[in-house]
GUTIBA-986381 format. One record per atom (N, C-alpha, C, CB): residue number from 1; y, x, z; residue in three letters; atom name. Coordinates in Angstrom, 2 decimals. Atoms other than C-alpha are relative to their C-alpha. Glycine has a CB too. Layout:
N
r num NUM | yy Y | xx X | zz Z | residu ALA | atome CA
...
END
This chain:
51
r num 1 | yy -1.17 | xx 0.85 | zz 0.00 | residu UNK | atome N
r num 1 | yy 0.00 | xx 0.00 | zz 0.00 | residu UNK | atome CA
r num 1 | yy 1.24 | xx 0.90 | zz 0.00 | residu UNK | atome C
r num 1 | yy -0.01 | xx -0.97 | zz 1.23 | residu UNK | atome CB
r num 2 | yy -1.78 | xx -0.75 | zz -0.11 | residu UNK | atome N
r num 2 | yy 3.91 | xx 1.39 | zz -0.93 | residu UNK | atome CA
r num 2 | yy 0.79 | xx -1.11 | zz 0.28 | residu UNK | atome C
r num 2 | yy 0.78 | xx 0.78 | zz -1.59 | residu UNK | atome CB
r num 3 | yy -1.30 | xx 0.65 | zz -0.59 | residu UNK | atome N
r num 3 | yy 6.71 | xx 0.73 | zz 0.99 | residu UNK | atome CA
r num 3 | yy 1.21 | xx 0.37 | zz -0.42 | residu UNK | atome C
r num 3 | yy 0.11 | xx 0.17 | zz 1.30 | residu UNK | atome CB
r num 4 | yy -1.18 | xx -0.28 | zz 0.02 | residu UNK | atome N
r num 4 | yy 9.99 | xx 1.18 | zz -0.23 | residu UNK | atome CA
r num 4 | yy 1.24 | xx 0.19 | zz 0.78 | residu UNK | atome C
r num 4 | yy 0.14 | xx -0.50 | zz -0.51 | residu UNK | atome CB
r num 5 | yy -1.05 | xx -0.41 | zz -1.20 | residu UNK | atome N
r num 5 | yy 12.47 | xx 2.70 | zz 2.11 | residu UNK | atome CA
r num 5 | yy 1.56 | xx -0.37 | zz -0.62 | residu UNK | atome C
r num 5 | yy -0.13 | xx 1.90 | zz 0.43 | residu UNK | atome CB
r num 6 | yy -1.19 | xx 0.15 | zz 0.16 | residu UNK | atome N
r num 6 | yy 16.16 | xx 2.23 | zz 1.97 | residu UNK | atome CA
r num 6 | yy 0.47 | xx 1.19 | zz -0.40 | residu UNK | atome C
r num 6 | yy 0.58 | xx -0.49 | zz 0.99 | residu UNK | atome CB
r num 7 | yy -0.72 | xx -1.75 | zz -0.25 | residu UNK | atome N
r num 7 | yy 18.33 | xx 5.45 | zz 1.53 | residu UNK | atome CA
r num 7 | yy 0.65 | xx -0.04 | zz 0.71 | residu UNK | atome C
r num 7 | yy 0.78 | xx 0.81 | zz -0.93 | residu UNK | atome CB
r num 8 | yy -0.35 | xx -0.64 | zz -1.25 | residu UNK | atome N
r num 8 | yy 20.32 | xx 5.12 | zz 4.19 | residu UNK | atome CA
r num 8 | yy -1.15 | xx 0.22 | zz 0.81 | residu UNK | atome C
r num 8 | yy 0.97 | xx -0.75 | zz 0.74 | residu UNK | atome CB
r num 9 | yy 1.49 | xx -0.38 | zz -0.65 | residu UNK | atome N
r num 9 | yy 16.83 | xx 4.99 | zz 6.23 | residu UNK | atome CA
r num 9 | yy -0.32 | xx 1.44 | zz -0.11 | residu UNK | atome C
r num 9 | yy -1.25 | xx -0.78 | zz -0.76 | residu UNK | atome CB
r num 10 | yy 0.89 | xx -1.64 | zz -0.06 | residu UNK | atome N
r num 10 | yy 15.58 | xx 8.17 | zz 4.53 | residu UNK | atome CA
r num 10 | yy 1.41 | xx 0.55 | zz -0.30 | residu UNK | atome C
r num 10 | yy -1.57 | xx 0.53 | zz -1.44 | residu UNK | atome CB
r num 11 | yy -1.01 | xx -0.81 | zz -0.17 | residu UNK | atome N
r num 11 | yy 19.24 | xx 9.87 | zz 4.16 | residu UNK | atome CA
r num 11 | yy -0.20 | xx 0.05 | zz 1.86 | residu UNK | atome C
r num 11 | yy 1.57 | xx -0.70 | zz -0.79 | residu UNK | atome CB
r num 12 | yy -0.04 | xx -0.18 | zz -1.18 | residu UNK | atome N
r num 12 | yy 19.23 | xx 9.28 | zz 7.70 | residu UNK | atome CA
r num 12 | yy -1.10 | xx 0.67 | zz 1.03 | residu UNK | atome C
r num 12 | yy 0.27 | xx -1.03 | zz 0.26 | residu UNK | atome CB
r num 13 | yy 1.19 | xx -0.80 | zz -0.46 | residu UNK | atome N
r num 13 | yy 15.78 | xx 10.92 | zz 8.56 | residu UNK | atome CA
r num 13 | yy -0.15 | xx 1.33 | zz -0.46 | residu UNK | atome C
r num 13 | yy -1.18 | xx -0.64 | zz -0.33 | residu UNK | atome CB
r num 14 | yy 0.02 | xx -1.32 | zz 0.56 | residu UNK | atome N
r num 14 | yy 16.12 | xx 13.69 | zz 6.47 | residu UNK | atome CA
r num 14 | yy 1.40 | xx 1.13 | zz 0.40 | residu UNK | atome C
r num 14 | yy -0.10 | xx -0.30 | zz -1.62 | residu UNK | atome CB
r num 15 | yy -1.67 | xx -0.75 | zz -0.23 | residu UNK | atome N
r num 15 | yy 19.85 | xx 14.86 | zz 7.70 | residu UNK | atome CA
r num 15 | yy -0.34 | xx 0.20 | zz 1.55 | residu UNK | atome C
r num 15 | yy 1.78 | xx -1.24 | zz -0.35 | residu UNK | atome CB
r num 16 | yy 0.39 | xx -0.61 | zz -1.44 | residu UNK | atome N
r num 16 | yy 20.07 | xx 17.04 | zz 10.87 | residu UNK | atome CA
r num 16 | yy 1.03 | xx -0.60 | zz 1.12 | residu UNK | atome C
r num 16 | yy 0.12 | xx 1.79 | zz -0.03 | residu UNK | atome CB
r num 17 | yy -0.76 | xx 0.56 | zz -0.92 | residu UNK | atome N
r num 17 | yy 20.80 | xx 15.85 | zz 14.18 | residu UNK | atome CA
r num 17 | yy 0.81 | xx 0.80 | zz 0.85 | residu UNK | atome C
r num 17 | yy -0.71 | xx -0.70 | zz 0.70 | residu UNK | atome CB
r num 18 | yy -0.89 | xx -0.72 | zz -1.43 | residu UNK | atome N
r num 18 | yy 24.01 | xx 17.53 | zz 16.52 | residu UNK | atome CA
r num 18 | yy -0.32 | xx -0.66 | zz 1.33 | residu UNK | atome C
r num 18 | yy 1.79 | xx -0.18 | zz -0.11 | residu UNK | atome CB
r num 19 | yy 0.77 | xx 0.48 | zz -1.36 | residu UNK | atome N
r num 19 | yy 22.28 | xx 17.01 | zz 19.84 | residu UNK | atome CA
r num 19 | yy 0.40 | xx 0.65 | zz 1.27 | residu UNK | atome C
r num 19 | yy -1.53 | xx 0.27 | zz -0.09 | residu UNK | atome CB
r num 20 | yy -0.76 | xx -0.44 | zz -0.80 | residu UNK | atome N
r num 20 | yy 24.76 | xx 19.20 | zz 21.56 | residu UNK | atome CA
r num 20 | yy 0.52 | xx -0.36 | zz 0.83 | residu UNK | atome C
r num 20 | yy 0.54 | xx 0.32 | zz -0.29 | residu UNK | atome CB
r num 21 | yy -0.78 | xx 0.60 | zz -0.99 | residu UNK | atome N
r num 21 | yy 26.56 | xx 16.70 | zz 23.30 | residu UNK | atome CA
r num 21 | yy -0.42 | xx -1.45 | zz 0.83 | residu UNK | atome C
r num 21 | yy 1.21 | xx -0.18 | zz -0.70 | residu UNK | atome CB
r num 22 | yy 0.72 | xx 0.90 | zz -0.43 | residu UNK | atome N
r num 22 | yy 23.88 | xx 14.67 | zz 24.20 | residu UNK | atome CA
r num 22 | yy -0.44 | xx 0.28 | zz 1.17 | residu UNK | atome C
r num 22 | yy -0.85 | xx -0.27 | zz -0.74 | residu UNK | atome CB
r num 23 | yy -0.26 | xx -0.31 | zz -1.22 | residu UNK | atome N
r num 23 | yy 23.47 | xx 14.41 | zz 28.16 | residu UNK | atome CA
r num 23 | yy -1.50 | xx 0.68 | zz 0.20 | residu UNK | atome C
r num 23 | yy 0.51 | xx -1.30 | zz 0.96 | residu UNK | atome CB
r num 24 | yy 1.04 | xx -0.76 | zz -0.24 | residu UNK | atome N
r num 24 | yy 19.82 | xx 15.66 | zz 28.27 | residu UNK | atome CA
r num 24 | yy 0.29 | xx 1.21 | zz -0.59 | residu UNK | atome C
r num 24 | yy -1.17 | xx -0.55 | zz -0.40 | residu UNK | atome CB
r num 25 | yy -0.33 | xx -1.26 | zz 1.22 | residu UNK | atome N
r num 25 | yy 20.61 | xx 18.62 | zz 25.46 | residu UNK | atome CA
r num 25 | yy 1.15 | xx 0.63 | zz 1.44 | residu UNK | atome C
r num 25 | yy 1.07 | xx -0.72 | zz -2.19 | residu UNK | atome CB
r num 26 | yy -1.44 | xx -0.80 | zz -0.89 | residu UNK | atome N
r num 26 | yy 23.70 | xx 19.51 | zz 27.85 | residu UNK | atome CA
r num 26 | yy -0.65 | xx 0.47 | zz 1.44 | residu UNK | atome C
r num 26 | yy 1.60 | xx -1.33 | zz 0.42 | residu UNK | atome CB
r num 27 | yy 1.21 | xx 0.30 | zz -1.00 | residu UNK | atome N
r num 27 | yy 21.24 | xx 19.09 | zz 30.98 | residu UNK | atome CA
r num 27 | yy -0.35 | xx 1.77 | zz -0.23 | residu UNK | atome C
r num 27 | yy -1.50 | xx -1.49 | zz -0.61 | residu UNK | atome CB
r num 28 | yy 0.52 | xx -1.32 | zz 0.33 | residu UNK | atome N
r num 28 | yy 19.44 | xx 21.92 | zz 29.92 | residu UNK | atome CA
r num 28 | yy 0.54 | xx 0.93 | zz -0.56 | residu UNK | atome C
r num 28 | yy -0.83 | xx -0.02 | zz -0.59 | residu UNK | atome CB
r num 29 | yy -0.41 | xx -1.30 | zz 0.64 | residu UNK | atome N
r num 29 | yy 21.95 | xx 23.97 | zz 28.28 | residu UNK | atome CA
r num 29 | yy 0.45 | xx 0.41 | zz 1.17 | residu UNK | atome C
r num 29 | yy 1.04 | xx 0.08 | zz -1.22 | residu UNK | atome CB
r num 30 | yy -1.62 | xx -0.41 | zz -1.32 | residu UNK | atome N
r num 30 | yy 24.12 | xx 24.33 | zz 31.82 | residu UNK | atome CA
r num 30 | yy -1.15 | xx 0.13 | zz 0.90 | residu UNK | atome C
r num 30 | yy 1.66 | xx -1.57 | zz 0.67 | residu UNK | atome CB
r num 31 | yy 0.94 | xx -0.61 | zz -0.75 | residu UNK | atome N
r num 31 | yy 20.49 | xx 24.80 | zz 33.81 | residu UNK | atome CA
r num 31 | yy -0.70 | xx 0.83 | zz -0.16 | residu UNK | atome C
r num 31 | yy -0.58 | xx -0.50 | zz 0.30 | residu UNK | atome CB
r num 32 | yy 1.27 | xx -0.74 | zz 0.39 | residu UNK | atome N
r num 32 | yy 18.12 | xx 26.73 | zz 31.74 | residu UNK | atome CA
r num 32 | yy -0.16 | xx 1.00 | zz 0.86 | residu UNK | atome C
r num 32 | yy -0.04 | xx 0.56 | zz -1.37 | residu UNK | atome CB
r num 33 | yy 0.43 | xx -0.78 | zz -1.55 | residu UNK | atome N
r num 33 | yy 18.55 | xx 29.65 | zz 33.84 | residu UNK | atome CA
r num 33 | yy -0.39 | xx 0.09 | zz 1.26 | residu UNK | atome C
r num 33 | yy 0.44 | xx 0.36 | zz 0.35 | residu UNK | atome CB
r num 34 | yy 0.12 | xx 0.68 | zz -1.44 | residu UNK | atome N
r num 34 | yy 18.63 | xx 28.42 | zz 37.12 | residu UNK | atome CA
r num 34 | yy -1.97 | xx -0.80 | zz -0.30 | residu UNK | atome C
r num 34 | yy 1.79 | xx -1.62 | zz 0.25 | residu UNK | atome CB
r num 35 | yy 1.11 | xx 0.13 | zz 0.27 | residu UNK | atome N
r num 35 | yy 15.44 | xx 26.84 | zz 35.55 | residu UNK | atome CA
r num 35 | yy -1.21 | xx 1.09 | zz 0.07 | residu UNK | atome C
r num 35 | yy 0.18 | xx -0.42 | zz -0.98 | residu UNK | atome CB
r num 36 | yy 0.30 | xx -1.25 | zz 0.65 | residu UNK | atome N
r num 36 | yy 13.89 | xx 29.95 | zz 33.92 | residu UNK | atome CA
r num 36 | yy -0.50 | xx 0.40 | zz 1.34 | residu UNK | atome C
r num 36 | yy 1.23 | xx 0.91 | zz -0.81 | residu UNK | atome CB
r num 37 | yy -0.19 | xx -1.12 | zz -1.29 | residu UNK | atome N
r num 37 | yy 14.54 | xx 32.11 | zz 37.43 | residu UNK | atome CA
r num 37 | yy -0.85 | xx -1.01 | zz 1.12 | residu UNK | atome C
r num 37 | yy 2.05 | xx 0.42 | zz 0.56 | residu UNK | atome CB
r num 38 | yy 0.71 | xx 1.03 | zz -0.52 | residu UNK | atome N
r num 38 | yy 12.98 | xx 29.03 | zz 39.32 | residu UNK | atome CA
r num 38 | yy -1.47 | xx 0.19 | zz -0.06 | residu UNK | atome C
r num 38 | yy 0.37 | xx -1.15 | zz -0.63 | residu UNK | atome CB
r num 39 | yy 0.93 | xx -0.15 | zz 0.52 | residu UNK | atome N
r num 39 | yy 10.48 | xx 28.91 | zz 37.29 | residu UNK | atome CA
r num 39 | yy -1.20 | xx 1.28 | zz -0.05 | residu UNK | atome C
r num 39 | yy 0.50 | xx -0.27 | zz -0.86 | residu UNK | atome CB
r num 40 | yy 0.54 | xx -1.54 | zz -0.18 | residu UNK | atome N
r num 40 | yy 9.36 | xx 33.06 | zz 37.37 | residu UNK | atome CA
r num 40 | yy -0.42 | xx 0.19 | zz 1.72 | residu UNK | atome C
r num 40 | yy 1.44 | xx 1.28 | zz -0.53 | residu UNK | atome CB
r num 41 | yy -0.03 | xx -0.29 | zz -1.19 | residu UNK | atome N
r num 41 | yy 9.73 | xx 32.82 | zz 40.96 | residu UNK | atome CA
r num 41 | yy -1.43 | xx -0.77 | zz 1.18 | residu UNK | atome C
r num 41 | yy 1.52 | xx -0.44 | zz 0.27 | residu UNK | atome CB
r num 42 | yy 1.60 | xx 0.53 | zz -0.64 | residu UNK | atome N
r num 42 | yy 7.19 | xx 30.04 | zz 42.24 | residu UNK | atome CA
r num 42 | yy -1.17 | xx 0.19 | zz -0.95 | residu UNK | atome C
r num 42 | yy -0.05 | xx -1.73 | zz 0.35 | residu UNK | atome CB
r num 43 | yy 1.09 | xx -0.63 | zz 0.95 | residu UNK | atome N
r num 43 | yy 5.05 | xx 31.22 | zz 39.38 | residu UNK | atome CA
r num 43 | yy -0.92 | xx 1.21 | zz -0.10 | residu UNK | atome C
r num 43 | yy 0.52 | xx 0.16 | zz -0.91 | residu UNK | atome CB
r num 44 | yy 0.03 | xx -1.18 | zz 0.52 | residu UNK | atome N
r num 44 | yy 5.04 | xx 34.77 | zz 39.39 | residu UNK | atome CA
r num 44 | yy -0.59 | xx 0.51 | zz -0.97 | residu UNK | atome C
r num 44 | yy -0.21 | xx 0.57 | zz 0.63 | residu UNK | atome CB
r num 45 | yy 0.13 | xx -0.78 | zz 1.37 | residu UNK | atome N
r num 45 | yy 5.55 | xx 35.01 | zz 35.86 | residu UNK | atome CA
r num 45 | yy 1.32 | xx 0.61 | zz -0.25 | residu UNK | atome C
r num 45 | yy -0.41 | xx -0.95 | zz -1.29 | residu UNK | atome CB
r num 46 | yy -1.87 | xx -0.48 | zz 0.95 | residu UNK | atome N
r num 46 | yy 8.30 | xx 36.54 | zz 33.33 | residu UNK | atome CA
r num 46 | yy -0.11 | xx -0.78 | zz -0.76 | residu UNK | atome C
r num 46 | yy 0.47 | xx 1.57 | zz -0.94 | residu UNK | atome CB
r num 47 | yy -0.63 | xx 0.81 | zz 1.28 | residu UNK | atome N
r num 47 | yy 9.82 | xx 34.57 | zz 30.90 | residu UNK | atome CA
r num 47 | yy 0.44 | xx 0.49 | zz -1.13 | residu UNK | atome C
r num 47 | yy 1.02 | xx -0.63 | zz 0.26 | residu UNK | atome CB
r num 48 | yy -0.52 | xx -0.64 | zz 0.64 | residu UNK | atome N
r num 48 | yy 10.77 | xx 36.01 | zz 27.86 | residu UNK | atome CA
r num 48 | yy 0.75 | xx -0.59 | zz -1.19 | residu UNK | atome C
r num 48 | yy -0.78 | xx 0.76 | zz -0.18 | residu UNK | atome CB
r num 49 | yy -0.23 | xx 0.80 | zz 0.88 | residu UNK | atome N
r num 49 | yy 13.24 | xx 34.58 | zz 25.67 | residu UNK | atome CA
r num 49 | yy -0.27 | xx 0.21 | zz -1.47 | residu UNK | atome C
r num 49 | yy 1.06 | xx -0.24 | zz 0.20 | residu UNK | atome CB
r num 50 | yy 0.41 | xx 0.31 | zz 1.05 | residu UNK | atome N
r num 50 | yy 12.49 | xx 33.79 | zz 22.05 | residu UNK | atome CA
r num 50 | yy 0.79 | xx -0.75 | zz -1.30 | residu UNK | atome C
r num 50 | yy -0.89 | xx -0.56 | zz 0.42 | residu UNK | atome CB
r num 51 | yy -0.40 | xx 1.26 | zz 0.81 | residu UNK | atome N
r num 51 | yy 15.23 | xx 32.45 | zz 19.74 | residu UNK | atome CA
r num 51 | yy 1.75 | xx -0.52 | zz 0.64 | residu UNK | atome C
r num 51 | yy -1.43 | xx -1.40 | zz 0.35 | residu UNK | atome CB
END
C-alpha cells in the first residue's frame, strides 16, 4: 500500500531541528559537567569526551 505524504509533512521531517533553546537541550547543556564529574565519581570511571 502507498501513501502519499504532503510536503510540508516531509519538508518538515527532512529539515534540521535548533534544539538549543529547548528546556531539556539547555538542561543538559548548563549540567553536563556537574553530571559527567558525578557520574566518574560514584562510578569510578573516566569519561572521555567524544564530539
Amino acid at each position: 500500500m502507498y501513501f502519499k505524504t504532503s510536503s510540508v509533512f516531509e519538508n518538515k521531517q527532512l529539515s534540521t531541528y535548533n534544539l538549543e533553546k529547548r528546556a531539556p537541550m539547555q538542561l543538559g547543556a548548563t549540567h553536563e559537567q556537574v553530571c559527567i564529574a558525578d557520574y566518574c565519581k560514584v562510578g569510578g570511571v573516566t569519561v572521555q569526551a567524544s564530539g
